[in-house]
DRENDO-1510 file (C-alpha; in Angstrom, 1 decimal, always signed):
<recs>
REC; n; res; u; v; w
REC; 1; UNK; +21.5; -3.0; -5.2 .
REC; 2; UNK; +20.2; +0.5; -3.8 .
REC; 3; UNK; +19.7; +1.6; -7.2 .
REC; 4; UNK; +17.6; -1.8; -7.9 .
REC; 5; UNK; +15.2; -1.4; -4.9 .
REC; 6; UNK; +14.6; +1.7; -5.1 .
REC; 7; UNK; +13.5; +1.4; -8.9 .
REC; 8; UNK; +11.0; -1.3; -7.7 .
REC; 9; UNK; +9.6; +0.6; -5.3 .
REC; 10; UNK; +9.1; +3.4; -7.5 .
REC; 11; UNK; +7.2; +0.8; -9.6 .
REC; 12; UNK; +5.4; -0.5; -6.6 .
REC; 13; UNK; +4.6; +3.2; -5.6 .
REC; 14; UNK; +3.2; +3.6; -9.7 .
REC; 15; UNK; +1.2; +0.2; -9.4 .
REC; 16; UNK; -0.7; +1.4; -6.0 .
REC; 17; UNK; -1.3; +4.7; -7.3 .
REC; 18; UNK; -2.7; +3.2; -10.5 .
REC; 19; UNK; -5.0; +0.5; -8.3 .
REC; 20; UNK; -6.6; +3.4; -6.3 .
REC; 21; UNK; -6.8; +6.0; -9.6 .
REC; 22; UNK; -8.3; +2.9; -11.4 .
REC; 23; UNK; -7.5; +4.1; -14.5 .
REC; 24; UNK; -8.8; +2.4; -17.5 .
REC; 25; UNK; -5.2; +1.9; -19.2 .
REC; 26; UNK; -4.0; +1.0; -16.2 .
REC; 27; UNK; -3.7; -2.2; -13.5 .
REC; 28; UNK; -7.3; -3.0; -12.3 .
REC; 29; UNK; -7.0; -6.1; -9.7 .
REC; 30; UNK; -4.6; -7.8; -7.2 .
REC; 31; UNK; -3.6; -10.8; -9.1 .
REC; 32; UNK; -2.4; -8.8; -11.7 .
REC; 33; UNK; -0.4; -6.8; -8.8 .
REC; 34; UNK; +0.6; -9.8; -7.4 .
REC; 35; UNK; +2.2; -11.1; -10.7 .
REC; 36; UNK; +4.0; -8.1; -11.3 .
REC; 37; UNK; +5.3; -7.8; -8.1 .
REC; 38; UNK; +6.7; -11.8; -8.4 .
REC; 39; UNK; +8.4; -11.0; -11.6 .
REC; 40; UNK; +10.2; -8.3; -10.2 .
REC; 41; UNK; +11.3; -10.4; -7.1 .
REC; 42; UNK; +12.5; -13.2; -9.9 .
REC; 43; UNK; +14.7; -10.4; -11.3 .
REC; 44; UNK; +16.3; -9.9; -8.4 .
REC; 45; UNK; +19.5; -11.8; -7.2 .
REC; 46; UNK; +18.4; -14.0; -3.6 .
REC; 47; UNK; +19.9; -11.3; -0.9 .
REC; 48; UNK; +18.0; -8.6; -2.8 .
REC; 49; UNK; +14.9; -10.5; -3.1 .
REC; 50; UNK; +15.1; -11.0; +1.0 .
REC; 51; UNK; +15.3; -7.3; +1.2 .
REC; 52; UNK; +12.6; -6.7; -1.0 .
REC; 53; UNK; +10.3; -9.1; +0.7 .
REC; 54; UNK; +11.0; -7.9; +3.8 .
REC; 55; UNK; +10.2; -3.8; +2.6 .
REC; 56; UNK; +6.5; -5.9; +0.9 .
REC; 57; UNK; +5.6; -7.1; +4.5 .
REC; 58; UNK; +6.7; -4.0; +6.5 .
REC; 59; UNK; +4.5; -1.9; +3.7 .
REC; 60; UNK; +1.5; -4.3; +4.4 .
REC; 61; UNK; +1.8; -3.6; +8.6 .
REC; 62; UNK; +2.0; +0.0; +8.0 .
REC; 63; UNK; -0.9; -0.1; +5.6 .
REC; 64; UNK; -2.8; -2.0; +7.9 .
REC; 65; UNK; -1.9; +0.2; +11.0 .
REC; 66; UNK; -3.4; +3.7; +8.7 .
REC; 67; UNK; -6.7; +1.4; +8.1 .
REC; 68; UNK; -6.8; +1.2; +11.2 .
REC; 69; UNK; -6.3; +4.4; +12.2 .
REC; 70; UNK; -8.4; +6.0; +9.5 .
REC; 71; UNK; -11.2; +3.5; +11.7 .
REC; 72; UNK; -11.0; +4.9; +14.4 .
REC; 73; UNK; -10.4; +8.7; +13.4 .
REC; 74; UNK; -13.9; +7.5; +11.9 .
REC; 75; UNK; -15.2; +6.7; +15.3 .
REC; 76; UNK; -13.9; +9.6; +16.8 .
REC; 77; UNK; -15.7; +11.8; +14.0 .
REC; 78; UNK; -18.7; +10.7; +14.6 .
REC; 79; UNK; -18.7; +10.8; +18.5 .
REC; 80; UNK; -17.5; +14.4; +18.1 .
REC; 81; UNK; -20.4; +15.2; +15.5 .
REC; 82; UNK; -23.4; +13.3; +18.0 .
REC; 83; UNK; -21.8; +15.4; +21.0 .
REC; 84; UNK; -22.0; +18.8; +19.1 .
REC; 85; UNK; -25.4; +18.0; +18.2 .
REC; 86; UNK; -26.4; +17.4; +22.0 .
REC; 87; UNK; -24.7; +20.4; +23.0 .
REC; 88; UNK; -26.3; +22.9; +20.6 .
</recs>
């Protein structure tokens, strides 16, 4: 079962790489994503799918939470770079 989620998150891991490479032989939109992702849940036996579900949502919070941490470092950039330009 290990073996199994592991593998699809490999593949999951391949797919995101591919989205944000946008390669041209490669996966360009969500839906496509999306239906990938379902037929690798069908594949997978019901307390296995659970799992995997539950690994889908905790990945979406933690991608979230670096959004909204690359925000702010953002914000904190650009205070830093207006207060440097006051100083000097």
């Amino acid at each position: 079962m290990e073996e199994k989620i592991n593998e699809l998150l490999n593949r999951i891991t391949i797919i995101e790489t591919q989205l944000r490479t946008g390669s041209k032989n490669q996966i360009g939109n969500e839906t496509q994503t999306n239906e990938l992702l379902e037929t690798a849940l069908n594949k997978l036996e019901e307390n296995e799918r659970n799992e995997f579900q539950i690994l889908i949502q905790t990945n979406k919070v933690y991608q979230e939470k670096i959004k909204e941490l690359e925000a702010e470092i953002n914000k904190q950039n650009y205070r830093i770079t207006h207060l440097k330009k006051h100083i000097n």
